[in-house]
N, C-alpha and C positions, 0 to 999 in steps of 0.2 A: 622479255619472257623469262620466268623465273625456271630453270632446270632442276628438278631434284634428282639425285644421286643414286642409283639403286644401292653403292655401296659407297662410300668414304672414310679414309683416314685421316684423320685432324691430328697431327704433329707427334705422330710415335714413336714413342723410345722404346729400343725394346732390344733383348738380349738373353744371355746365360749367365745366372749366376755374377756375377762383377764384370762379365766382358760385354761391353753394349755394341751392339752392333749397329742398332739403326738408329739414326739422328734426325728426329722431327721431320721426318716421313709424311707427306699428303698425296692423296692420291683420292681420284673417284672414280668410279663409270655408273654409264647411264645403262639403261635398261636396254635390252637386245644389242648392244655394242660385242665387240670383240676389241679389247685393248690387252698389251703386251705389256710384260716389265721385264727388260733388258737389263744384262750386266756380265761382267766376268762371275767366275767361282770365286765365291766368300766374298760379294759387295752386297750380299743382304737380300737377294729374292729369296730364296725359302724361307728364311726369318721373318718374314713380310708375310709370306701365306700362312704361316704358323701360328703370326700375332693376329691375321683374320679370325682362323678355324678357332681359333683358342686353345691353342697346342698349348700356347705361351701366353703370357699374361704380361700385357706392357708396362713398362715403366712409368710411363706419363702418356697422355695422349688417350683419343676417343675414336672409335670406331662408331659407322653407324650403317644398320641394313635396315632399309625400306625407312629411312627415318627416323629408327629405332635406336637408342645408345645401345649394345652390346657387347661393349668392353670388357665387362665382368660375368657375362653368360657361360654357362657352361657349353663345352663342346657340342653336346646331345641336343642342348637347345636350338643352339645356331643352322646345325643339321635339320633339326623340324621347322625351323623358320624358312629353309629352301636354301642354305649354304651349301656345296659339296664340292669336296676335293679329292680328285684323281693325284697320289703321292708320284714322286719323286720314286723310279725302281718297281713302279707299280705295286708291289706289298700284297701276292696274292697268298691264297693256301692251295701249295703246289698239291697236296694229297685232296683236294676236293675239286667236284667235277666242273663244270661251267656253269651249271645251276645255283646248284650249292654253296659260289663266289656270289653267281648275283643275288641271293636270299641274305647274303652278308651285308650286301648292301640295302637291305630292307629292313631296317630295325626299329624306324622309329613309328609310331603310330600312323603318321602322314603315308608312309612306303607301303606299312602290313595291308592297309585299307584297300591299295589301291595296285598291288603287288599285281596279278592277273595282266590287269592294263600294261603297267607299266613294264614288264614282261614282254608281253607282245611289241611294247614301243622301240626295246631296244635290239630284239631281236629284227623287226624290218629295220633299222638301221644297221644291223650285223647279221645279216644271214647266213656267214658263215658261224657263227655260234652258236645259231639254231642247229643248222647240220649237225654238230659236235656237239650239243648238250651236253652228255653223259660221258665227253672226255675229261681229262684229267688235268688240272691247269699248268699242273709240272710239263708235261709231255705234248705244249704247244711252243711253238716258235715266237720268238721275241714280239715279231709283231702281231700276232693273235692274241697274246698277252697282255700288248697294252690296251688294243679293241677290248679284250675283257675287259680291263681294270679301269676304262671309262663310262664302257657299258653300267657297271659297278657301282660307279659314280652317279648314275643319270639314274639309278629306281628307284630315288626318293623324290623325283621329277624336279630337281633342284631352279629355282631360278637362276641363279647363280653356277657356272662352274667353272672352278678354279684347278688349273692342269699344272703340277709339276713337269719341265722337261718331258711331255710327249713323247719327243722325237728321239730321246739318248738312246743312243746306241742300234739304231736301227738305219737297214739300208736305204738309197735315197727313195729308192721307186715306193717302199713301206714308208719313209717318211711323209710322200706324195699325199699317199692313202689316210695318213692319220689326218693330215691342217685338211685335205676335202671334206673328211670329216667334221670337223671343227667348224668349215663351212656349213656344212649343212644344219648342224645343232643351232646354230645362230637361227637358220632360216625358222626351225623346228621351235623359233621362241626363246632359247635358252641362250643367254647374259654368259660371256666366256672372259674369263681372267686367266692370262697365260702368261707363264713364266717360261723363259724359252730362251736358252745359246744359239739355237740356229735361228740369228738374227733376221737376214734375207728372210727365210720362207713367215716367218711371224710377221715380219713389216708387211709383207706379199699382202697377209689376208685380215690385218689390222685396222679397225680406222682409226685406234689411237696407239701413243706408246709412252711410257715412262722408261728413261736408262735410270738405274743407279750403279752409283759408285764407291765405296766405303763406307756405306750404311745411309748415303745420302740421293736423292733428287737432283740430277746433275741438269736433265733435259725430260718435255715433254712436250706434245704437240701431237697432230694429226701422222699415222706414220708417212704417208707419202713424203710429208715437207722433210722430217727426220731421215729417210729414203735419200734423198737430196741433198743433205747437209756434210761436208767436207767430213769433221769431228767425226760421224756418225760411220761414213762410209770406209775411212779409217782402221778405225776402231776395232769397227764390229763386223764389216764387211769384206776386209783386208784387201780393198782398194785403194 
């Protein structure tokens, strides 16, 4: 049986300026999965989500969504094809209310059409940001913040989404609450590319994982077996 990809990296190089960071990179996931890309700070996960969204423009190497080369797409397209990324810090505008954030996330033709719906969609998933609409994004707590800043993510009804670090800097019990979340977006249809330090709880609710390591594909596999594995447990689990 032949698998297609909802997304793939074909050997990406890719960097800043004269400093390359990532070295012939591949990677896929299939449709409705939740896979992880594991690593220390500075081995190349956000470099990696950046050469997806087209933050960054690879050196060498092909991306492809839904079958589609998209290497050279602009940002805006990627985002109307069904790409979205929840950043790293979540990046909201603390002087605008909770509405206000999510209409930031409805920009592209795909979102404006269907804004209403998707509206509704994210608030039963976040009920407490119903409550608080007309609060201020500045004057919530870390972990309402990040609920906003995927909500955010989720009103261009993305196929795809792709989470910087969910969990930094948030308490465990708010940690709990984010990956249940992340569960249920899976059930909800939507395809989760996670980049995540807090290895345990990502392998937790993963069925796949990628580690890198200096810009490179060290290990990948189903997470349970990676769960298992000496190297892994080591490493990233401080077992």
């Amino acid at each position: 049986m032949v698998i297609h990809m909802l997304l793939e990296l074909k050997d990406i190089n890719a960097g800043y300026g004269d400093l390359h960071i990532l070295w012939d990179v591949s990677l896929g996931i299939e449709r409705g999965e939740i896979v992880s890309l594991l690593g220390s700070n500075g081995a190349g996960k956000t470099t990696t989500l950046r050469a997806i969204s087209g933050l960054i423009r690879p050196f060498s190497g092909s991306i492809y969504f839904n079958r589609e080369d998209i290497t050279g797409y602009p940002i805006h397209r990627r985002v109307e094809m069904g790409l979205s990324l929840v950043p790293e810090g979540r990046q909201l505008f603390p002087e605008m209310n909770i509405v206000e954030n999510l209409e930031m996330g409805a920009y592209t033709k795909r979102a404006e059409e269907n804004f209403q719906d998707a509206l509704e969609w994210v608030f039963n998933l976040f009920p407490k940001l119903k409550e608080r609409k007309k609060q201020l994004a500045g004057t919530m707590s870390g972990g309402e913040q990040q609920m906003l800043a995927i909500a955010r993510g989720l009103m261009n009804r993305p196929e795809i989404l792709m989470m910087d670090e969910p969990s930094m800097g948030l308490a465990p019990k708010l940690v709990l609450e984010i990956f249940n979340t992340i569960m249920k977006l899976r059930e909800e249809g939507v395809t989760i590319f996670l980049v995540e330090q807090n290895a345990k709880a990502a392998l937790d609710i993963s069925d796949r994982a990628y580690i890198i390591e200096t810009g490179r594909i060290t290990l990948h596999g189903p997470a349970k077996e990676l769960l298992s594995m000496d190297e892994v447990r080591k490493a990233y689990l401080g077992i």
